[in-house]
PyMOL CGO cylinders between C-alpha atoms (Angstrom):
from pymol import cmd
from pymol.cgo import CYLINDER

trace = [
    CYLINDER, -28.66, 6.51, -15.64, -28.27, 10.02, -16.69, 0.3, 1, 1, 1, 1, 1, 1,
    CYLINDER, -28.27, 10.02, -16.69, -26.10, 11.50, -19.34, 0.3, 1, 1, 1, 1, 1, 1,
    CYLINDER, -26.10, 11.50, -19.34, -22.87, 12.50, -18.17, 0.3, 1, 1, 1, 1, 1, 1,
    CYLINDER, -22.87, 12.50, -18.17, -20.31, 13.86, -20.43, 0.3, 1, 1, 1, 1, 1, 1,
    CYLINDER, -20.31, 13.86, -20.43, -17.64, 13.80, -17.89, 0.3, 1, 1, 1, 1, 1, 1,
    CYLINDER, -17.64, 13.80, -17.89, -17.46, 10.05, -17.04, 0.3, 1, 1, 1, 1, 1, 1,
    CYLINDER, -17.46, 10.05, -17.04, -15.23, 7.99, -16.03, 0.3, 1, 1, 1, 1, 1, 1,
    CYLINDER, -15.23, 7.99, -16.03, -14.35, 7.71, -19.80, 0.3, 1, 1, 1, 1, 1, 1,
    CYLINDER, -14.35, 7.71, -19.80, -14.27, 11.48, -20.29, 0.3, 1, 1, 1, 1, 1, 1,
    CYLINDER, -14.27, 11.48, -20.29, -11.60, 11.21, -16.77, 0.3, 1, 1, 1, 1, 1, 1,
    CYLINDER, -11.60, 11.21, -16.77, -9.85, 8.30, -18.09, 0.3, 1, 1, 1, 1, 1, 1,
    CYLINDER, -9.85, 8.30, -18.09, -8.69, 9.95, -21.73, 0.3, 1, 1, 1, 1, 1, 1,
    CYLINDER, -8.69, 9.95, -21.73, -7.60, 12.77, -20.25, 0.3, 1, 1, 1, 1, 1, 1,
    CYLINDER, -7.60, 12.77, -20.25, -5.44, 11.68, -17.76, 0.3, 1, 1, 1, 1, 1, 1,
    CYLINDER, -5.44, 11.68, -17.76, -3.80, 9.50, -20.75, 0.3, 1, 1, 1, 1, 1, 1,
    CYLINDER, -3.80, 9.50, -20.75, -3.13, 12.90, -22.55, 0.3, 1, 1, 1, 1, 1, 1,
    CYLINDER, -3.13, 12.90, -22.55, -6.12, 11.28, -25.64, 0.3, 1, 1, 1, 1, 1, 1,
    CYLINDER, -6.12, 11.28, -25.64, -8.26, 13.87, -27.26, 0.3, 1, 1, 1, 1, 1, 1,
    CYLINDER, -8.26, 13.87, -27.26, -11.52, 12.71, -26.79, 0.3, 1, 1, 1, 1, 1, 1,
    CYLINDER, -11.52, 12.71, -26.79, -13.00, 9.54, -25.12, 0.3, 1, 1, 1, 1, 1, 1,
    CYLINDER, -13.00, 9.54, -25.12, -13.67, 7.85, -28.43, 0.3, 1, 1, 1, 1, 1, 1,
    CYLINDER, -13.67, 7.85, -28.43, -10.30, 6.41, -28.20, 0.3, 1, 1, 1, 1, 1, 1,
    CYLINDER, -10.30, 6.41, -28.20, -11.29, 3.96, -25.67, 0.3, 1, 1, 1, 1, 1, 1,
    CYLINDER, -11.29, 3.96, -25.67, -14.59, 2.35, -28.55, 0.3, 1, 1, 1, 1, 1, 1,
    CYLINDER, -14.59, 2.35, -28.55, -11.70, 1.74, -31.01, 0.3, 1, 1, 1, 1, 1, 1,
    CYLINDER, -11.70, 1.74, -31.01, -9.29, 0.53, -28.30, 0.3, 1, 1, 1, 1, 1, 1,
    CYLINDER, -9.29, 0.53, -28.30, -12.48, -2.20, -27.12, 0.3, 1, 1, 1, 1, 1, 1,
    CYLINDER, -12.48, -2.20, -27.12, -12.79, -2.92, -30.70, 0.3, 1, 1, 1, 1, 1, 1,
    CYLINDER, -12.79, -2.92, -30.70, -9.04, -3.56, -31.58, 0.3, 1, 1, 1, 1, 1, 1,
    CYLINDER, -9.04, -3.56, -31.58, -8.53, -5.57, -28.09, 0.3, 1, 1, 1, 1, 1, 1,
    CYLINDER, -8.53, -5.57, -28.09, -11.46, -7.78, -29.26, 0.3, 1, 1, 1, 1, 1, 1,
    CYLINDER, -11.46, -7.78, -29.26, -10.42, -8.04, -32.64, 0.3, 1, 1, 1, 1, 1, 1,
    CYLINDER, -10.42, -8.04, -32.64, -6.37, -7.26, -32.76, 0.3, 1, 1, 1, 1, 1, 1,
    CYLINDER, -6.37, -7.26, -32.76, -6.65, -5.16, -36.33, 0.3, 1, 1, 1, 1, 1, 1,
    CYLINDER, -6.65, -5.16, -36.33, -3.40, -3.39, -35.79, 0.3, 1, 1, 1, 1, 1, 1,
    CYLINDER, -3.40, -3.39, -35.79, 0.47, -3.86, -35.86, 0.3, 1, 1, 1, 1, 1, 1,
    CYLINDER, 0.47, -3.86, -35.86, 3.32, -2.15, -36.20, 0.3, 1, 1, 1, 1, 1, 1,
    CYLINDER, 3.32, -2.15, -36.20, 4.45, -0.88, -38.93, 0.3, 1, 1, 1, 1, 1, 1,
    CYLINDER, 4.45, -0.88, -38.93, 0.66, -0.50, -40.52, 0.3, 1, 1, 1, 1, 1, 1,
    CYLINDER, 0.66, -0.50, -40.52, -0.60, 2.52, -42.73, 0.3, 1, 1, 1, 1, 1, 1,
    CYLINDER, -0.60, 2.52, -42.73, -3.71, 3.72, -41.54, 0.3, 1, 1, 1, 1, 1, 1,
    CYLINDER, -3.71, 3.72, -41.54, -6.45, 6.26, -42.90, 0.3, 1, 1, 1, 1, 1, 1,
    CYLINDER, -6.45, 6.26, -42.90, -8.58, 7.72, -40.32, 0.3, 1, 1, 1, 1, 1, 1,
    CYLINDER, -8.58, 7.72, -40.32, -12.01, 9.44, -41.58, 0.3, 1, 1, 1, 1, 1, 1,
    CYLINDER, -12.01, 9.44, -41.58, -13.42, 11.88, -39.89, 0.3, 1, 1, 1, 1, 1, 1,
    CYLINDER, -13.42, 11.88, -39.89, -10.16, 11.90, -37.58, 0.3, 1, 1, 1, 1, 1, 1,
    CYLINDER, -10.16, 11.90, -37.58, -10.95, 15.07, -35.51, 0.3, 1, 1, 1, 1, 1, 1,
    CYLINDER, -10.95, 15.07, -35.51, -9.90, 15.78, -32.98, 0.3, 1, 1, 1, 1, 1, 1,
    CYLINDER, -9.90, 15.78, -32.98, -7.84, 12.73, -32.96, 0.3, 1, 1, 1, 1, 1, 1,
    CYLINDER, -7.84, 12.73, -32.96, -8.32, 10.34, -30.34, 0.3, 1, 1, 1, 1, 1, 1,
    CYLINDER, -8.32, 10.34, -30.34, -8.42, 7.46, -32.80, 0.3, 1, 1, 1, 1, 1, 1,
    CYLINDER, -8.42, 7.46, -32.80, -5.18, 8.62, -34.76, 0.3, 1, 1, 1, 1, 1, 1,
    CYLINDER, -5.18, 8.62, -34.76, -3.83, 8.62, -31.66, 0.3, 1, 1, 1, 1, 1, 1,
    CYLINDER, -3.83, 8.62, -31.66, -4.68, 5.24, -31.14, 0.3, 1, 1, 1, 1, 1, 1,
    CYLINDER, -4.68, 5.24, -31.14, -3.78, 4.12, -34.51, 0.3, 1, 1, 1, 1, 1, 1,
    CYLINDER, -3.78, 4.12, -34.51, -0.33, 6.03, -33.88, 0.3, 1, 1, 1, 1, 1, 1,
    CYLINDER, -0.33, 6.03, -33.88, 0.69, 4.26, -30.91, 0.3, 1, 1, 1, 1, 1, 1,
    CYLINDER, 0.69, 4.26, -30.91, -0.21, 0.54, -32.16, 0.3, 1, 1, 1, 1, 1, 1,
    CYLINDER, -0.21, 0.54, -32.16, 1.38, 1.33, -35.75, 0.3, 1, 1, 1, 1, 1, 1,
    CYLINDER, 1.38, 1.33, -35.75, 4.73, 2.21, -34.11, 0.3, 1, 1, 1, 1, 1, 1,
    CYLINDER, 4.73, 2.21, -34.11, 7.39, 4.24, -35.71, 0.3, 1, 1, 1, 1, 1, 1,
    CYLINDER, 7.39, 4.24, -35.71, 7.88, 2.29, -39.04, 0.3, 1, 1, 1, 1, 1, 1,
    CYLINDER, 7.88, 2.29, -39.04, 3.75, 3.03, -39.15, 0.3, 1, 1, 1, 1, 1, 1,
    CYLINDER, 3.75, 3.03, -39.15, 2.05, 6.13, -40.60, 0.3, 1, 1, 1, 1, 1, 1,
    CYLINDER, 2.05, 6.13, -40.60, -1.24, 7.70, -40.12, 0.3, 1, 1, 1, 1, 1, 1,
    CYLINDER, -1.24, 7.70, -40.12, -3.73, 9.83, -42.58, 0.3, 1, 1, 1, 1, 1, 1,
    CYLINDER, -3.73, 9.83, -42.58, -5.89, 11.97, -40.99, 0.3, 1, 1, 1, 1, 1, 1,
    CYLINDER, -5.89, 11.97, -40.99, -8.87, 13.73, -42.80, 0.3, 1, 1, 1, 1, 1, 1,
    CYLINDER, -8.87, 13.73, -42.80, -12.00, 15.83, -41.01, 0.3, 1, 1, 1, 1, 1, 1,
    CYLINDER, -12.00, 15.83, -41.01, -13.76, 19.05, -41.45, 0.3, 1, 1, 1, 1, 1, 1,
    CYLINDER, -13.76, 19.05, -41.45, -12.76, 20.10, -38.42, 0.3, 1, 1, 1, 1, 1, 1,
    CYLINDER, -12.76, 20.10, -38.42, -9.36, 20.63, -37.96, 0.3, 1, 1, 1, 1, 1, 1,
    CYLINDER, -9.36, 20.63, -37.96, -7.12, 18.21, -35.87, 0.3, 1, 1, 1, 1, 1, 1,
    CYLINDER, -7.12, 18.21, -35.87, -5.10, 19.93, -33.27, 0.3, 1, 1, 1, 1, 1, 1,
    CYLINDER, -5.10, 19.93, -33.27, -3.15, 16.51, -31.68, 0.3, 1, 1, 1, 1, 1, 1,
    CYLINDER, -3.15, 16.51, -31.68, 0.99, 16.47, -32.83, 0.3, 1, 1, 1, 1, 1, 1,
    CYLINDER, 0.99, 16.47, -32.83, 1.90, 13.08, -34.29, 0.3, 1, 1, 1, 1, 1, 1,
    CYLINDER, 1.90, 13.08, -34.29, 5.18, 12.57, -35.72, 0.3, 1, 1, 1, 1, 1, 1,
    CYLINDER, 5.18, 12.57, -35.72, 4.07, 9.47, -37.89, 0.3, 1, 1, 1, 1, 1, 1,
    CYLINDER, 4.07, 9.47, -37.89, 0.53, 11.69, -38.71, 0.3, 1, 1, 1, 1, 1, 1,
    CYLINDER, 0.53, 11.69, -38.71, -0.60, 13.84, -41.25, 0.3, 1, 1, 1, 1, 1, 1,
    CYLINDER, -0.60, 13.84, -41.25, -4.07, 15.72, -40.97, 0.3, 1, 1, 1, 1, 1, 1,
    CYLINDER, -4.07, 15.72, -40.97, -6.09, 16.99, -43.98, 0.3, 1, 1, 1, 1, 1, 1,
    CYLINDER, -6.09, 16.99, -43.98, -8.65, 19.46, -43.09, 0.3, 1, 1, 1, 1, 1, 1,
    CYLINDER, -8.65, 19.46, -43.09, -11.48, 18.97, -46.16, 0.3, 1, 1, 1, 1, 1, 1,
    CYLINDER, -11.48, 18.97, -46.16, -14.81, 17.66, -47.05, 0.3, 1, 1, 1, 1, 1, 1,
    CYLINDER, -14.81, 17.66, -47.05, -13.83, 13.83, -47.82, 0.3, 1, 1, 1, 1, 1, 1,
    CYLINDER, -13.83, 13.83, -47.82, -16.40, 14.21, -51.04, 0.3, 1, 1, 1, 1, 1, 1,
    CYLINDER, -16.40, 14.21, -51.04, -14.26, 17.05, -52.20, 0.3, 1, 1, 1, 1, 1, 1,
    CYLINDER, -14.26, 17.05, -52.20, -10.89, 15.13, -52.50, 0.3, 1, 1, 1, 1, 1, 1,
    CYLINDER, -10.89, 15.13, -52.50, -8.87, 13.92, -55.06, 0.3, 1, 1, 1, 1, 1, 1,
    CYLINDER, -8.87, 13.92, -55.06, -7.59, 11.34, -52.67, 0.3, 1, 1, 1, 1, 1, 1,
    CYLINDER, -7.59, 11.34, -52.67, -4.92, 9.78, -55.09, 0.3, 1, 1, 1, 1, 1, 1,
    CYLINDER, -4.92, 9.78, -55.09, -3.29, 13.45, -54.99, 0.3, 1, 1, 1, 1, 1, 1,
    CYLINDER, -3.29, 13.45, -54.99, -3.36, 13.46, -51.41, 0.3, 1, 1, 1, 1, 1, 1,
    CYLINDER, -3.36, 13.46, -51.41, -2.06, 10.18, -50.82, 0.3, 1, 1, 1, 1, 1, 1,
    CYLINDER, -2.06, 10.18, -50.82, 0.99, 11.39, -53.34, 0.3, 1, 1, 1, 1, 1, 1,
    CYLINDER, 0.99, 11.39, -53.34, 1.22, 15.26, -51.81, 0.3, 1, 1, 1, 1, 1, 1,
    CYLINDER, 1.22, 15.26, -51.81, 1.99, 13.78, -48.59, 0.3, 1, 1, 1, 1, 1, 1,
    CYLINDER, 1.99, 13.78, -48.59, 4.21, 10.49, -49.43, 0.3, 1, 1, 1, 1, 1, 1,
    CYLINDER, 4.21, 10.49, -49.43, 1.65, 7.91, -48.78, 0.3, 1, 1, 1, 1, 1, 1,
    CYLINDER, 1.65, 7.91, -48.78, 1.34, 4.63, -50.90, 0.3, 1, 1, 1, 1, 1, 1,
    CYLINDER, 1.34, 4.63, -50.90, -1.90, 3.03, -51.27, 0.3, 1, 1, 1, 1, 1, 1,
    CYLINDER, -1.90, 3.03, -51.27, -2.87, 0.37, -50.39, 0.3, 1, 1, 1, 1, 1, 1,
    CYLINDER, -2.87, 0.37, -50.39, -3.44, 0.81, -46.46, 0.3, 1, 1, 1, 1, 1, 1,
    CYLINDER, -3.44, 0.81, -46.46, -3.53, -1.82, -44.18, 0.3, 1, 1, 1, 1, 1, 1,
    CYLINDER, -3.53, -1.82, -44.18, -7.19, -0.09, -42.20, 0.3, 1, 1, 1, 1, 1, 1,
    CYLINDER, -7.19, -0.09, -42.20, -9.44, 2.55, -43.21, 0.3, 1, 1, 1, 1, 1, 1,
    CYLINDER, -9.44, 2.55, -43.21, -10.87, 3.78, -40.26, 0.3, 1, 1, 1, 1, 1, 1,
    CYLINDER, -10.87, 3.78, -40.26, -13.93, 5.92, -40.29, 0.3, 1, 1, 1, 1, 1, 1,
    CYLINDER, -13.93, 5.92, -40.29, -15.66, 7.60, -36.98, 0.3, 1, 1, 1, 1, 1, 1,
    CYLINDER, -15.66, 7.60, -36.98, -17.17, 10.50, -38.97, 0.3, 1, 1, 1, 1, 1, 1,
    CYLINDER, -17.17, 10.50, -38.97, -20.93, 11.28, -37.95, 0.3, 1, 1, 1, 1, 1, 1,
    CYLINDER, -20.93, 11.28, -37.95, -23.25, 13.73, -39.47, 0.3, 1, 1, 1, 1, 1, 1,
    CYLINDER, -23.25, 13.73, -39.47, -24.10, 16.81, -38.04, 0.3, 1, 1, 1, 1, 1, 1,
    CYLINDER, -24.10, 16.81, -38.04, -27.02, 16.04, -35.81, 0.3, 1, 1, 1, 1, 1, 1,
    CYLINDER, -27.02, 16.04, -35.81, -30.31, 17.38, -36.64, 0.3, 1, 1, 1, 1, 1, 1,
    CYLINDER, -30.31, 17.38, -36.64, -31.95, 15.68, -33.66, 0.3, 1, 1, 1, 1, 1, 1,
    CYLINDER, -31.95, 15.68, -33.66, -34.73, 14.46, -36.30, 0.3, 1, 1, 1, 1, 1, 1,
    CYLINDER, -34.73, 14.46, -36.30, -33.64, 10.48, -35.69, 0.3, 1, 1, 1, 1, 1, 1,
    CYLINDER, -33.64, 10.48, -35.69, -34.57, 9.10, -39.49, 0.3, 1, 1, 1, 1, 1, 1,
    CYLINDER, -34.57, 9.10, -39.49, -32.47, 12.23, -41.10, 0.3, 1, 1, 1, 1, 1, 1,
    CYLINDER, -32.47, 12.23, -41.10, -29.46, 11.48, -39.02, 0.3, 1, 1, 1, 1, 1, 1,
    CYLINDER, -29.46, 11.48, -39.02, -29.39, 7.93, -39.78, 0.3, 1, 1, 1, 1, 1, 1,
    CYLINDER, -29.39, 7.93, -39.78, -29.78, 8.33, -43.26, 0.3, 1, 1, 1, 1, 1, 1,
    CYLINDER, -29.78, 8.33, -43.26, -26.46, 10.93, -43.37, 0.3, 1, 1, 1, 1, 1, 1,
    CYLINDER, -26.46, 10.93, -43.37, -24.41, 8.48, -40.80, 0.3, 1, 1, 1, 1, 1, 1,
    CYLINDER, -24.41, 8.48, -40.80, -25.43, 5.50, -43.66, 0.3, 1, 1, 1, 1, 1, 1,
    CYLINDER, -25.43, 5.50, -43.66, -24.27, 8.19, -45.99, 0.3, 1, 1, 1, 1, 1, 1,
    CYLINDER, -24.27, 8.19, -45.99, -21.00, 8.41, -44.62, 0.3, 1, 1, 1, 1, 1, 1,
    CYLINDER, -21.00, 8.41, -44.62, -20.58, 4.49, -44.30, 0.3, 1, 1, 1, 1, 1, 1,
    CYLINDER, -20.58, 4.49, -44.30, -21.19, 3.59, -47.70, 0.3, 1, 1, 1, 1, 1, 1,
    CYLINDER, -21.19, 3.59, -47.70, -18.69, 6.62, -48.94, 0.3, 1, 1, 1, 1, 1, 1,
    CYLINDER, -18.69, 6.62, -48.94, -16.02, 5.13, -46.22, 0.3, 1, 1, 1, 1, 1, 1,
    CYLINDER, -16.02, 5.13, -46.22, -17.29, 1.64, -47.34, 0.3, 1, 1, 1, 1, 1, 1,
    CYLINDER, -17.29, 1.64, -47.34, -16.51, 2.66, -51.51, 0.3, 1, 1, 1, 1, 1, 1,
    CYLINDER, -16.51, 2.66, -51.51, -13.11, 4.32, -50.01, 0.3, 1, 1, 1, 1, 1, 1,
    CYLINDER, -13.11, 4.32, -50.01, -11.92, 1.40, -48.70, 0.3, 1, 1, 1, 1, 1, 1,
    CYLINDER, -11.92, 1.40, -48.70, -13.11, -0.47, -51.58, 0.3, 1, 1, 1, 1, 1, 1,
    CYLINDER, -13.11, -0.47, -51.58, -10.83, 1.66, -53.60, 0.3, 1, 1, 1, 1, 1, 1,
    CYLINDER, -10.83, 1.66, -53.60, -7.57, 1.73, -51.40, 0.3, 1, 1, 1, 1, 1, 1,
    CYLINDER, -7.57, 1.73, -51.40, -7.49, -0.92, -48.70, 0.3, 1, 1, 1, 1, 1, 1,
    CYLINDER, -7.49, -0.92, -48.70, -5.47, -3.93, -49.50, 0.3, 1, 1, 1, 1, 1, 1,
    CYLINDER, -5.47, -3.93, -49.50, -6.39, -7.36, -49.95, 0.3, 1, 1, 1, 1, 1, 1,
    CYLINDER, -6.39, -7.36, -49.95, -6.27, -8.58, -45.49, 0.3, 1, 1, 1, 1, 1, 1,
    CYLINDER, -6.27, -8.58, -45.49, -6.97, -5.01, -44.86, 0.3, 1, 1, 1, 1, 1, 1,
    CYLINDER, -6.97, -5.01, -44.86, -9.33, -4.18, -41.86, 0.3, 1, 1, 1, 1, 1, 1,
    CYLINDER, -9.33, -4.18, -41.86, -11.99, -1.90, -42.31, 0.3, 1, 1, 1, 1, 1, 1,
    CYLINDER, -11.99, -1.90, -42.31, -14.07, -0.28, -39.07, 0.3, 1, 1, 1, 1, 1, 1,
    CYLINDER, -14.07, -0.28, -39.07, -17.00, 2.47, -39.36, 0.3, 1, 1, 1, 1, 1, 1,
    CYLINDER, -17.00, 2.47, -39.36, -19.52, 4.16, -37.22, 0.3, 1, 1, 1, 1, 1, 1,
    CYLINDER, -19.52, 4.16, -37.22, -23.17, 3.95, -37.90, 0.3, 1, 1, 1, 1, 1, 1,
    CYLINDER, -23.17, 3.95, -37.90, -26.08, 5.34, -36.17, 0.3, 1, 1, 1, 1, 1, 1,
    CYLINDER, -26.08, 5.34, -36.17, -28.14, 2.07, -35.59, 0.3, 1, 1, 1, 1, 1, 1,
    CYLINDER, -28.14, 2.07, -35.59, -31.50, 2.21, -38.05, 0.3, 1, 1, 1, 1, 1, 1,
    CYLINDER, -31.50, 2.21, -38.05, -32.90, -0.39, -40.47, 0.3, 1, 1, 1, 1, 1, 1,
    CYLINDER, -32.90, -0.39, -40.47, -30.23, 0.52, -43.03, 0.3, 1, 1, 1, 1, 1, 1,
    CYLINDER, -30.23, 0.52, -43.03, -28.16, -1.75, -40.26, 0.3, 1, 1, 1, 1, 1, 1,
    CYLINDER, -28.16, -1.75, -40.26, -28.56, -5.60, -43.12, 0.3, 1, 1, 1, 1, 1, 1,
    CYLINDER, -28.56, -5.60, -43.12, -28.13, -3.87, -45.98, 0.3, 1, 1, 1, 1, 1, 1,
    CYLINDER, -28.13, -3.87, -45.98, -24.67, -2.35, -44.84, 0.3, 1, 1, 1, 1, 1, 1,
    CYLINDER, -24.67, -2.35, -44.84, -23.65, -5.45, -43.22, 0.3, 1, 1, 1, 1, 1, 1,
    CYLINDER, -23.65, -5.45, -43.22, -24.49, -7.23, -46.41, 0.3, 1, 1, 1, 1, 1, 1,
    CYLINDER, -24.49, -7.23, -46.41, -22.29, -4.92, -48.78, 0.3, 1, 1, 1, 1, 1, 1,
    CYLINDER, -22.29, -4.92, -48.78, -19.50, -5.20, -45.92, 0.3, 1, 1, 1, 1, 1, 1,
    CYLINDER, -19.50, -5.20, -45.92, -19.83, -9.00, -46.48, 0.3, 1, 1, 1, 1, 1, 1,
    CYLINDER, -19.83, -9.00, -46.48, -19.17, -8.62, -50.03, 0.3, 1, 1, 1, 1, 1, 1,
    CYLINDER, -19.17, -8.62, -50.03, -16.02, -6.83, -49.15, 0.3, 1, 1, 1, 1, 1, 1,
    CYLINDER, -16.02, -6.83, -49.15, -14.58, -8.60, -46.53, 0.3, 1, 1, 1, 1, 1, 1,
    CYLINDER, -14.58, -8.60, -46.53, -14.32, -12.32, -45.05, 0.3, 1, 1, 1, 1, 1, 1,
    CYLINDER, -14.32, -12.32, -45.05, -15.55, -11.54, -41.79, 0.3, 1, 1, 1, 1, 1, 1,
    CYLINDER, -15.55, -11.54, -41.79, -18.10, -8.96, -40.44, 0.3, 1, 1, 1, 1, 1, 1,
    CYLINDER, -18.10, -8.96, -40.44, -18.38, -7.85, -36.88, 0.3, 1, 1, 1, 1, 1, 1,
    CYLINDER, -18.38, -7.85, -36.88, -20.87, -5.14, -35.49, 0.3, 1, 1, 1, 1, 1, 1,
    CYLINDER, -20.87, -5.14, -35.49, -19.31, -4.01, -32.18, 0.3, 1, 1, 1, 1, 1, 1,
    CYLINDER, -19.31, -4.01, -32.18, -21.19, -1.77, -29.70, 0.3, 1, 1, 1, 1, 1, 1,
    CYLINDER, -21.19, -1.77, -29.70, -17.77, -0.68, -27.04, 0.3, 1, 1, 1, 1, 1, 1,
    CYLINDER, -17.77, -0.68, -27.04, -18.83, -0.41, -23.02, 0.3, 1, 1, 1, 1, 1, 1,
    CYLINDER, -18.83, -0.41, -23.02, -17.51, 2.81, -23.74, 0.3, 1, 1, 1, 1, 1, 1,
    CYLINDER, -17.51, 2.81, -23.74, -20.44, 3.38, -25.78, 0.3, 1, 1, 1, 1, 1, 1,
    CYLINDER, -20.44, 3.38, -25.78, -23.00, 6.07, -23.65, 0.3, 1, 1, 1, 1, 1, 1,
    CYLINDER, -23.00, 6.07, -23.65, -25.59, 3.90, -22.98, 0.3, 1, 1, 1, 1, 1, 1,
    CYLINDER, -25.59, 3.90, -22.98, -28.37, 6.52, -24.84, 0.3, 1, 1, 1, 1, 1, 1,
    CYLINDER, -28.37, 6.52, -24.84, -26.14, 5.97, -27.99, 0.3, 1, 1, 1, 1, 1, 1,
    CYLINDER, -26.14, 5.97, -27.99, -27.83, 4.65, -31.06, 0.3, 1, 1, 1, 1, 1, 1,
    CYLINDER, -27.83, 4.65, -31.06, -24.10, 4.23, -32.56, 0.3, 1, 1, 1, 1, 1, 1,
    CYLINDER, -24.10, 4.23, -32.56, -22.67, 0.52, -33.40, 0.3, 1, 1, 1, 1, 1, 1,
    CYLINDER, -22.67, 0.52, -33.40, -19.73, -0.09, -35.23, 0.3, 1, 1, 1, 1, 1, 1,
    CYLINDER, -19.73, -0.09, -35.23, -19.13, -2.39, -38.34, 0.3, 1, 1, 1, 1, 1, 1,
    CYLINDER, -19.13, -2.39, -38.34, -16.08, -3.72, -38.67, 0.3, 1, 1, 1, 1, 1, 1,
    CYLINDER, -16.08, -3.72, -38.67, -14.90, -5.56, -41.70, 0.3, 1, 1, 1, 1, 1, 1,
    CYLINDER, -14.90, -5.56, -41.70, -12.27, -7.58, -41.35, 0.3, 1, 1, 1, 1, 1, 1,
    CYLINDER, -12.27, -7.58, -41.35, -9.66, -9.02, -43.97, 0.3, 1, 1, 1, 1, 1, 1,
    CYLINDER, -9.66, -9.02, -43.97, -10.54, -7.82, -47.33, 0.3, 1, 1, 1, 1, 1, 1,
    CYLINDER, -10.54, -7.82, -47.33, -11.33, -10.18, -49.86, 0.3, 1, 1, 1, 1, 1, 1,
]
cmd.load_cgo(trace, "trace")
């Protein structure tokens, strides 16, 4: 089958007004594993350009709130989101979570950041493990005890020895690969669910 980027799930998110078709990976993974409810806080890493915090904003409901940070700036309106536009490494994160009214702990730390592709396969897994283990240490840090954690990871032999150190973390480890996923994708996603 040959790479398409305007699929059906390309089609699909933007006739339901989504910003990219990623939202439909985190809606597979929350259908499977029901991680949100109303009324939830929710940081999203590497939220551009906001498909997910769209998500997350529908299924936390009005009484929920959303934290958005990228490098790239996120463009989508939410009225129970707030976007940060920074290097995640470069953040005092406790100042950000008081600048803009939010209260740790949060119920799910979501992260969907990925590297910037080099196409050389063993350096781009090594930065996507990167950014696990920092989402992994941030949701060490500020997700509550229950919380839900979910992160992207470009499938290499790093793979146990994440799942491992999510094991620590959490109760119960999933790795999820959504239909949504493009077939040539080498991404999975670990979920961690109810923090110990």
């Amino acid at each position: 089958m040959t790479y398409n980027p305007r699929d059906h799930y390309f089609k699909k998110a933007k006739q339901e007004n989504f910003a990219a078709r990623s939202v439909f990976k985190l809606e597979e993974i929350d259908k499977k594993l029901k991680l949100f409810k109303p009324g939830q806080t929710v940081l999203d890493l590497g939220a551009s350009p906001g498909s997910w915090s769209q998500y997350a904003s529908q299924k936390v409901g009005d009484s929920g709130r959303v934290l958005g940070v990228d490098l790239s700036p996120v463009t989508v309106k939410l009225k129970n989101a707030v976007f940060i536009q920074a290097d995640l490494r470069d953040l005092n994160l406790e100042e950000i979570f008081k600048e803009h009214g939010f209260q740790p702990p949060f119920d799910l730390v979501l992260s969907d950041m990925a590297p910037k592709t080099t196409g050389i396969r063993m350096t781009d897994q090594a930065r996507s493990m990167e950014l696990c283990e920092l989402a992994l240490d941030v949701s060490r840090r500020f997700l509550k005890k229950d919380g839900h954690f979910v992160c992207k990871l470009f499938h290499s032999d790093d793979f146990t020895k994440l799942r491992d150190e999510i094991k620590k973390t959490f109760h119960k480890f999933e790795a999820v690969k959504p239909d949504s996923t493009r077939k040539i994708s080498k991404e999975i996603f670990l979920v961690g669910i109810s923090k110990k």
